[in-house]
Structures are given as C-alpha cells and as structure tokens.
Phi, psi and omega in degrees: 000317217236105166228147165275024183274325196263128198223111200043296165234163204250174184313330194253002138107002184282164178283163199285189174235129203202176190220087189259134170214132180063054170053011183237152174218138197228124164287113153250192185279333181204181195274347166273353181297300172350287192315295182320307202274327194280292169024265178216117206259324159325304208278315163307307150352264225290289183345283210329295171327290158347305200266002157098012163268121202280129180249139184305124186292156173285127189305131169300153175248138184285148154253121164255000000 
C-alpha cells in the first residue's frame, strides 16, 4: 500500500501521489492508497520510521 519509493513520477510517467501531513509526506501508489494513509496517517508514520525510513518533510509554500 504505502511506499516511499515513488517519488514525483511513477513508471508509467503519470505524477507521483503523496499525502502531507504533521510536516511529513508519504507517496502512494494510487488515490485509494491516499485515502487509507489520511485515515490513518499517525500510525503508518511511525512504521515507517520504525522500519529506518526517513520521510520527506512537507514543502514550505513561498509567500507571495
């Protein structure tokens, strides 16, 4: 369900998918993975961490 692997584009050249949340952002594979990590987004986190993956912080948006 849930990888960081995917990152801006997925193999097949479409944009990647991702979920920011808490300053963190976790790439799925598709919009029911989406649904499922907003769900629950605490819990996957942590695995994540847990499991020694470092996750990309959510991008500051410039003020213009």
């Amino acid at each position: 369900m849930v990888s960081y692997a995917f990152k801006r584009r997925l193999w097949d050249g479409s944009e990647a998918k991702y979920v920011d949340q808490d300053g963190a952002r976790i790439y799925v594979c598709c919009g029911g993975c989406v649904d499922a990590v907003k769900k629950d987004f605490a819990t996957i986190k942590a695995k994540l961490e847990k499991d020694g993956i470092t996750l990309e912080k959510t991008p500051v948006k410039a003020v213009k």
